[in-house]
Phi, psi and omega in degrees: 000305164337280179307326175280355190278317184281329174276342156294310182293341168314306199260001176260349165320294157007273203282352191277343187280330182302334172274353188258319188291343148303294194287352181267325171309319179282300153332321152321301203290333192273349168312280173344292198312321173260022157282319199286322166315301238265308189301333197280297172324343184252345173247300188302301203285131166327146103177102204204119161286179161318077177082033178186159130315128164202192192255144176288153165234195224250157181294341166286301167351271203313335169304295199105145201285186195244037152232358154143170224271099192043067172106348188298336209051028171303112101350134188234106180267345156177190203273155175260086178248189176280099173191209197280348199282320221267326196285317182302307185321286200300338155320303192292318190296337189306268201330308152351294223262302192248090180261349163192189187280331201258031193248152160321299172310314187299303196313302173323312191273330187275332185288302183300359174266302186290342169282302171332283180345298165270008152282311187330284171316302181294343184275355186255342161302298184321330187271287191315347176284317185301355204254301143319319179273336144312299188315313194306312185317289194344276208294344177080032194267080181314328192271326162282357181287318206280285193325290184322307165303306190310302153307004178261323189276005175275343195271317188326325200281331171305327178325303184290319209273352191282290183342306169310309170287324170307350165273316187291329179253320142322347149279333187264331173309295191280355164281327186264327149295324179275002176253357128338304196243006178269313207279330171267008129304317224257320187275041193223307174309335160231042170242101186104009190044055183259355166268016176243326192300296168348317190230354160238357187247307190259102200298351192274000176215128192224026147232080161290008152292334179289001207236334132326351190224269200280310155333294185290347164302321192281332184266231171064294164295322165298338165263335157283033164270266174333308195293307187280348158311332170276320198275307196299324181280324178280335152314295190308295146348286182279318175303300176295294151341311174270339163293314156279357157259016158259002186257316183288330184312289245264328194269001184099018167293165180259148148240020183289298164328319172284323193289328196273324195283313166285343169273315169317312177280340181269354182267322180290283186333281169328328184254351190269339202261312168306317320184274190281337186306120171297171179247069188297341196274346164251000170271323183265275189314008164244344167284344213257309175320304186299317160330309200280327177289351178286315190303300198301294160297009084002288187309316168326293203303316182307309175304339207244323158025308173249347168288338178284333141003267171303321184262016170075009160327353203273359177271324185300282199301349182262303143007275181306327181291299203283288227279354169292294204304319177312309180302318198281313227273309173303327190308269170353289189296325176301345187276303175324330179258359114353246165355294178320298170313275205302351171298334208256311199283317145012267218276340160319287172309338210237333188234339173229303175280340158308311187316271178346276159330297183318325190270335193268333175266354162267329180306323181314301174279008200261307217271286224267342158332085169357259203347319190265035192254336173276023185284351177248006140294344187289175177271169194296316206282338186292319156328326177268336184303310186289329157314310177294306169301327193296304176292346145305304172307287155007276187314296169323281173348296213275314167302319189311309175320286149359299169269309213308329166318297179325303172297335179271351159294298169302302200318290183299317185287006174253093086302316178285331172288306119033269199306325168294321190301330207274339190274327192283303173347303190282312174327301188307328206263011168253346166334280201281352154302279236281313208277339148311319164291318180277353184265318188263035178088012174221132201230128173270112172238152183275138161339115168258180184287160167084343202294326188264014179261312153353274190320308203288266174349334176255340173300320176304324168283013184054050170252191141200209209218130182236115194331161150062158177289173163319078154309181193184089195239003167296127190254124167268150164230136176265139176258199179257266189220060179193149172232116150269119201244129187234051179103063181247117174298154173239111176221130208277203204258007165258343194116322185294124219273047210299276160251128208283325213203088200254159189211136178195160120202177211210137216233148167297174170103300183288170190222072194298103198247130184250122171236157134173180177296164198318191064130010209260339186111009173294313189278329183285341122002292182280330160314317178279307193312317194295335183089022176257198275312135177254164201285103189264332175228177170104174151223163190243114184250070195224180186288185160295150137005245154002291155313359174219149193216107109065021197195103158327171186282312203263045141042098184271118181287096156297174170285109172168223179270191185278308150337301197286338177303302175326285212292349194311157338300333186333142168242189160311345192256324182285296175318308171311317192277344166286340181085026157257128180244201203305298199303313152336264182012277175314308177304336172285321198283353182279342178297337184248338198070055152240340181001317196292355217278354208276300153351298184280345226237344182109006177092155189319330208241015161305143210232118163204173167266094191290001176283330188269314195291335200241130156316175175291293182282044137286295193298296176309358191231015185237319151285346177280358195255338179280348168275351201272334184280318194263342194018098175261183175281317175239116170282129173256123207217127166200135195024056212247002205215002197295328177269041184224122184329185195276289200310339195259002163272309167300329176263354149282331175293311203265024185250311194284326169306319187290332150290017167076048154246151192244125173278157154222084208237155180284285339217153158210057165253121156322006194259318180294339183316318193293339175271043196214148183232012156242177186213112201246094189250115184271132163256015156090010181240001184106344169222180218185136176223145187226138191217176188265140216270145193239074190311236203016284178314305185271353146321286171312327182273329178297341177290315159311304185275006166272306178304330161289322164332296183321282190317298188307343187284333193254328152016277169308317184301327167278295179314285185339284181309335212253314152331303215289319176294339176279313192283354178272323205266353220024032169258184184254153157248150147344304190273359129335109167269000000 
């Protein structure tokens, strides 16, 4: 008695450390959870830059200011979740992406449903084989074991292969939606100059490559992700689910029990995961923010590359890099340590306790089951007989149980996939709002740094600045062969007020020379002629597109041939159908004095990177040559010529004139006057006078005013001395009061 007394108390000794040692665990683990932000923030996080001193950073930082992440000028229209907004988006993109029935994508989508179907089907054949070949183990039946493996490695092969397909056709699904929506981007994107309005009329998106590219990849793969992440658990689900309650129905089982057990857990399972679930779809759209300014600043360098160069610049811009990277790092790490926690109760909930449920519906009907209950008047061989089934059902059971856990798993984890999916949604799908809005004229810019030093500056200049957005109640009309400005403000895309009232007009035949000081509106002129600015008030009278040409301080060098520079935009296909060929060509290059370059460079059809490959004044005499190829009614000329000798920039002017173009050129060499016979002079205060130009006359004044410049210049220099000789002689000069 003494000993059984002592092997109890053992054993309830036993189970109580085992109950102490559960509970000193859980206690660990929920200490970690809310200990670890705070030990990770004092060890894991930067901070100290590269060679410098810093600061930690601050929580505002680390959010990202609230137009996007330190400065992008992402606009945030709200946070990115599951809700009516996120379903209309995805909708709207869905049509995009599935624009009817009878399309590549629909064909694409219906295949990949039957193959899910029929992965569906082989995994519930596959569980009832597994199910004969344990029995065949049981009863010890060699000859049905064999036949039975021989049919189980025979279905693998269909097995194997649907299985391929289904990744092979979920790559062609997202390959075939992102080409959907790169081709209805690209044509929105470039339509209406709506990639140049995008990033100089309008603030809100200020990497639309990032969101051209890896956005639409990503959400593109998420949503051929996501349909098969969806479709397969849920087939696997109703399919698997009508298989076992024919299998318990044939044997006398209840399935209400198993059916209360699978519905408790998995609705408690559902709501403890909602419950506890983070907001990956605004944790991931603020990495994705962050992801494009990194790009973007990158990108700065690359481009700017030598001017940062020249002014020793590489400690600031290395500053800006680390703290962007610093910002994207944190970004991470916070989803990562997100992720860990709700991951881990995941699999808890989902992997152990689903298990569990899984062993209580199948043991219930194995145990309660009609079929197995007479078994005990039966004889040995009906007994082992009855055995070998039980443990089929069983077997069968328990694998079906398996998958169907599994499908019920992926199911709750794309919820957290979802959530991601919801942030690239809104991105993609505020993309395409935005470029819609610059295509009809409406445009938003963000608060800038500095604004009120603006303010002040334009007041010294008796200019001003107008609050609020922009309307844009000003009318263009196309003309023939004249441009007429009929009380039109010069107002740059901030708002600011250049010139409040231009009146102009300009007849073939003129020859129009634009002067004033920096900042006056001379270049923003040709932006409203060019149509990339818009007309907010006023009217506007100029040709078609076509009939005006163009041409920058910086001349832009397209990707291509040697050809193609001459003919730009043009293509090879457009020059032919114009009838001009290579010989044309040579006679425009002769025109500039470039012909040897053709030579040099390997002939029309050389392939180089001509921004690098061509001088400055190469490059300036190569734009200057695309007008003698498009010959338009009006040239728009700024600085286009400054870095080109004197003598051979006259005789191109006096080429293009003599091919019946009307200049409008920008310059401030006095050498250009003579070809130009009005004069449009901004005084950099907001007025302007336009007259007809008297070369002769403002030569000679501009000559005068270079000689007093000259004289006045030595002045000082001359007082200074003529001191210094009095205090060596100590006498005065006469010019001394």
């Amino acid at each position: 008695m003494g000993s059984m007394t002592r092997e109890v108390y053992k054993k309830s000794l036993k189970n109580v450390k085992i109950a102490q040692g559960a509970v000193v665990a859980l206690a660990v683990v929920y200490g970690l959870k809310k200990l670890y932000p705070h030990i990770y923030s004092q060890l894991g996080s930067p901070t100290k830059d590269a060679g410098s001193k810093g600061t930690r950073t601050t929580d505002v930082e680390k959010a990202g200011p609230e137009n996007g992440p330190l400065g992008t000028g992402l606009q945030k229209k709200g946070a990115a979740t599951i809700n009516k907004d996120f379903f209309k988006q995805l909708f709207k993109l869905f049509k995009i992406m599935l624009p009817g029935l009878f399309t590549k994508e629909a064909g694409l989508l219906s295949l990949h449903t039957a193959s899910l179907v029929c992965r569906t089907f082989l995994s519930i054949y596959v569980a009832k084989t597994d199910g004969k070949i344990v029995r065949s183990i049981v009863k010890r039946d060699m000859k049905s074991f064999a036949a039975l493996l021989a049919q189980w490695l025979a279905i693998a092969v269909p097995a194997t292969f649907i299985n391929s397909a289904l990744r092979f056709l979920e790559n062609k699904l997202s390959l075939a939606f992102r080409t959907r929506l790169v081709s209805h981007a690209y044509s929105l994107y470039f339509d209406q100059q709506t990639y140049y309005r995008v990033t100089n009329l309008d603030g809100r998106l200020s990497n639309p490559d990032q969101c051209l590219t890896e956005d639409l990849t990503i959400f593109a793969h998420s949503v051929a992700h996501l349909y098969s992440q969806l479709t397969k658990p849920l087939l696997d689900i109703v399919l698997i689910t009508l298989t076992l309650a024919n299998m318990a129905a044939r044997k006398g089982a209840s399935s209400r029990i198993p059916s209360l057990i699978s519905g408790t857990t998995i609705f408690f399972t559902g709501q403890i995961l909602r419950a506890v679930s983070p907001k990956f779809g605004k944790l991931v759209a603020e990495e994705a923010h962050r992801k494009g300014y990194l790009r973007y600043v990158h990108s700065r360098i690359i481009t700017d590359a030598e001017e940062i160069a020249f002014y020793g610049g590489h400690q600031v811009e290395l500053t800006l890099l680390q703290k962007s990277y610093r910002a994207l790092a944190e970004q991470m790490n916070l989803i990562f340590r997100k992720r860990l926690w709700y991951i881990m109760l995941e699999q808890f909930l989902m992997k152990y306790v689903w298990s569990a449920a899984g062993l209580l519906m199948v043991a219930v009907p194995a145990m309660t089951a009609a079929a197995y209950q007479n078994e005990d008047n039966a004889s040995e061989l009906e007994r082992n007989e009855a055995i070998s089934e039980r443990t089929q059902d069983f077997t069968t059971s328990r694998k079906l149980l398996f998958d169907s856990a599994d499908a019920m798993e992926r199911l709750f984890s794309s919820y957290k996939e979802i959530t991601e999916l919801a942030g690239y949604t809104t991105r993609v799908s505020e993309m395409f709002d935005v470029f819609e809005d610059v295509r009809q004229g409406k445009y938003q810019r963000t608060a800038v740094a500095g604004e009120g030093e603006g303010k002040r500056q334009l007041a010294v200049k008796g200019l001003q600045r107008i609050e609020g957005p922009l309307r844009i109640e000003g009318v263009v009309t196309e003309t023939r062969d004249s441009i007429i400005l009929k009380d039109l403000p010069i107002i740059t895309p901030t708002g600011d007020v250049v010139v409040a009232c231009l009146n102009l007009t300009m007849e073939p035949g003129m020859h129009v020379l634009i002067t004033g000081p920096n900042g006056c509106g001379k270049s923003s002129l040709f932006r409203i002629l060019g149509g990339l600015w818009p007309v907010y008030k006023g009217n506007v009278y100029k040709p078609k597109p076509d009939r005006m040409f163009y041409i920058p301080q910086r001349p832009y060098m397209s990707i291509g041939t040697l050809r193609d520079q001459v003919i730009y935009p043009d293509t090879l296909d457009n020059m032919r159908s114009k009838g001009v060929t290579d010989a044309d060509l040579m006679d425009i290059l002769g025109i500039v004095h470039l012909q040897q370059i053709v030579q040099r460079e390997g002939g029309w059809g050389a392939v180089s990177d001509w921004k690098d490959v061509l001088s400055g004044g190469e490059k300036q005499r190569m734009g200057m040559a695309r007008i003698f190829y498009h010959r338009p009614k009006f040239a728009l000329l700024d600085e286009c010529t400054s870095a080109v000798s004197i003598d051979v920039e006259g005789k191109i002017f006096q080429e293009a004139k003599d091919a019946g173009i009307a200049l409008l050129t920008i310059t401030h060499r006095p050498s250009l006057w003579k070809y130009h016979t009005h004069l449009l002079q901004f005084d950099g205060e907001g007025g302007w006078r336009f007259e007809e130009l008297d070369t002769s006359t403002r030569l000679s004044l501009n000559e005068e005013k270079q000689k007093l410049e000259s004289q006045l210049a030595g002045v000082p220099k001359m007082q200074q001395r003529l001191n210094e000789l009095c205090e060596i002689l100590g006498e005065d000069s006469v010019l001394k009061d």
